[in-house]
C-alpha angles and dihedrals in degrees: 000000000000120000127207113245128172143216118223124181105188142191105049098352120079130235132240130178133212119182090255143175110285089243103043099076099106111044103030113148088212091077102020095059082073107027109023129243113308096227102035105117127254091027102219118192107242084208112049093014096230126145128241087199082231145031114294101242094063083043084059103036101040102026098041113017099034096236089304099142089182096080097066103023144073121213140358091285086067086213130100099065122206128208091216107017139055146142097277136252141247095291085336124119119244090257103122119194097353092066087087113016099045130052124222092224092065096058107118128155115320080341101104127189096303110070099116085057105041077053088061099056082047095054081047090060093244099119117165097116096080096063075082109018118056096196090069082089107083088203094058098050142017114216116208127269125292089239080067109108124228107229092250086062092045098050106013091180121212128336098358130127095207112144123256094210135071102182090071100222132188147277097037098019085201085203086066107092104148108345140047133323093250090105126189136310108222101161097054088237087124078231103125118219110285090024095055106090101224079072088057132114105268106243140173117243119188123202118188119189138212103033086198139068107183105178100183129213109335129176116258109257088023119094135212134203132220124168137210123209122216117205129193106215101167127085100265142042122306117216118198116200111173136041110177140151126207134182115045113019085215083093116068139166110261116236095249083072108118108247115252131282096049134149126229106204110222107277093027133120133205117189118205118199120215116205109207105202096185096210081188153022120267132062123295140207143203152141128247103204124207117190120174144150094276100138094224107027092041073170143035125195122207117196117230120203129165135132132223122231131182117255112269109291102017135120121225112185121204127194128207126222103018079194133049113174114180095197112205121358128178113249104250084028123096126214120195129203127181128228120191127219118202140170122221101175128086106253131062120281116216110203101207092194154312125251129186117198126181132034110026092213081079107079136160115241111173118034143132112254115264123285106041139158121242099187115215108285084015117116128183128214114233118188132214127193129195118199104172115220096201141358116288141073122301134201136173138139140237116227115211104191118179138135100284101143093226099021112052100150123027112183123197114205114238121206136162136142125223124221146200113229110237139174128237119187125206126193125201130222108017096203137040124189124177103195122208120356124171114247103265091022123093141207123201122208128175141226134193138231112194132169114224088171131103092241142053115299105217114195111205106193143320110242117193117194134173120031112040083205085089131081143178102232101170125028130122115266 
């Protein structure tokens, strides 16, 4: 009766499995097309071309197993080897090959402990284990991760030097017994330990979606809610420790926001709403900032927009500038600034007059006459002169009163300063020194008179004293 043997070819190279010849275990072409003959010496790796400096069965029997056979082998005859039985170890289950290349949690059906690597000879395009086990297939069954130990790892018995860690770290890869550090890949994701990342550090790692709130147009004294969602899409827990808006107070966290600190588990999700109460009309603008313990985004901005609109048939004036400041102004000379009165609501403004109250100096000069109608989107341009009377500084305001609900009266603040003009001379340079001239010879330098002021400059005489020896030469009359 036949009986079904396998091949293995271990450390860093996987194992596969044929029903086979008794005899044939050794030296089957199947596996060693790809892996090489597990007694030939020096082993070398058909897939990374290093060296194991001997066959691969002493590496095993003397570097790993400590000379203990019955790991690996059934009977008394040695021969033949089995992937998933054997005599049994020191401390070590009869489970052969499989002890260290295969886990218990992925046994299902006819699958047996070795799906992750009968995956791998799948992914490899080698797939005929899968005429007998139906988990080859990576669609059809998910083994568990590489961080799971094989139960040789987990319990390596007495006088082995088998590793304790599947995930193959450095600075010691304990996978790593005569060839490179590339390790093994148990799960059949084709991730090698320390790059597959269920070796990997557990993180968080938060999503927010969407960036943006965009609320719209919402009525002034009405509120709108919006919401953004926090996920957690990393391998451990989330915290969230702020919540904040900045920019118009207008936007504000609805009380339905979890309170600060909070976890988000991986795979979880927390939304936080955001009410937006427009107090006026106009847009607004802010900021919803997330900050957490994500090791790369500490915080997460969130971007606010709404505008604010007046409720249906209502006007809503709107004066600009609130300010007109005419700076300096000769006294017996005028300035004039605009200021523009709009309406951005949906119903007519009547503006029922203008007033101007404090220095006199302030007056409109071109205005319609009170009342008059500004029509939604409309806007009407109001001037203001300043003619200064004397030198000093002026203020005053001018009073828009119409029939806005919430904003009867709008006043714009009015400042200038009069001033004399004066002159200021300046003479440069200041001093003037000719050195050495020979007697009977002469030397000319020059010095001159400017106005930095605002007003004629009237020079009265030059006047030269001391030494006769100097002269003007050239000067107007």
């Amino acid at each position: 009766m036949r009986k079904i043997i396998y091949g293995l070819v271990a450390g860093l190279v996987l194992i596969s499995w044929w029903a086979l010849p008794g005899s044939a275990f050794e030296t089957y072409t199947g596996c060693a097309d790809c892996h090489g003959s597990f007694r030939a010496s020096p082993y070398t790796s058909l897939s990374d071309g290093q060296s194991w400096g001997d066959d691969l069965h002493d590496v095993h029997r003397r570097t790993m197993l400590g000379g203990d056979c019955n790991t690996c082998h059934t009977g008394s005859s040695r021969t033949p080897v089995f992937l998933n039985s054997s005599n049994g170890g020191n401390g070590l289950e009869p489970l052969s090959c499989v002890g260290c290349h295969g886990r218990a949690e992925d046994v299902r059906g006819v699958g047996g402990y070795g799906a992750g690597l009968r995956q791998h000879h799948w992914n490899a395009g080698e797939t005929v284990c899968a005429g007998c086990h139906d988990d080859a297939n990576p669609a059809s069954f998910t083994p568990v991760g590489e961080d799971v130990l094989p139960p040789y790892y987990a319990s390596p018995g007495t006088g082995h030097n088998i590793p304790t860690d599947s995930c193959n770290p450095p600075p010691d890869f304990p996978e790593n017994y005569a060839a490179s550090t590339l390790g093994l890949d148990n799960d059949g994701d084709s991730s090698y330990d320390t790059a597959d990342p269920d070796c990997q550090a557990a993180e968080a790692d938060i999503d927010v979606h969407p960036l943006a709130l965009d609320f719209g147009v919402v009525t002034t004294g009405m509120s709108a809610t919006l919401a953004a969602t926090i996920s957690n899409v990393g391998t451990a827990d989330l915290t969230v420790t702020g919540l904040n808006i900045t920019g118009s107070a207008d936007f504000t966290l609805n009380t339905a926001a979890p309170a600060t600190p909070f976890t988000v588990a991986p795979g979880a999700s927390v939304d936080v709403p955001v009410d937006y109460h427009p107090a006026d009309v106009g847009d607004d603008t802010g900021t919803l900032e997330i900050t957490s313990d994500d090791p790369d985004e500490p915080t997460v901005s969130v971007s606010l927009t709404g505008t604010g609109v007046p409720p249906a048939g209502q006007c809503d004036i709107d004066v600009n500038p609130l300010a007109l400041d005419f700076g300096s102004v000769q006294v017996g000379t005028t300035q004039t600034l605009v200021t523009t009165i709009g309406n951005t609501g949906n119903a007519d403004c009547t503006v029922n007059s203008l007033t101007l109250s404090g220095s006199p100096d302030f007056s409109v000069v071109t205005a319609p006459s009170t009342p008059f109608t500004v029509a939604p989107g409309a806007s009407v341009d109001v001037t203001v002169e300043y003619a200064p009377s004397d030198v000093g500084a002026d203020s005053g305001s001018l009073e828009i009163a119409s029939d806005d609900p919430d904003e009867a009266v709008v006043s714009v603040s009015l400042t200038g300063t009069g001033f004399e003009p004066v002159p200021d001379i300046d003479v440069a340079p200041l001093a003037l020194d000719f050195g050495t001239v020979t007697v009977g010879m002469s030397a000319t330098l020059t010095t001159t008179i400017s106005n930095a002021g605002t007003a004629d400059l009237t020079v009265n005489s030059l006047t030269l004293s001391g030494s006769p020896d100097f002269s003007v030469v050239t000067a107007p009359s």
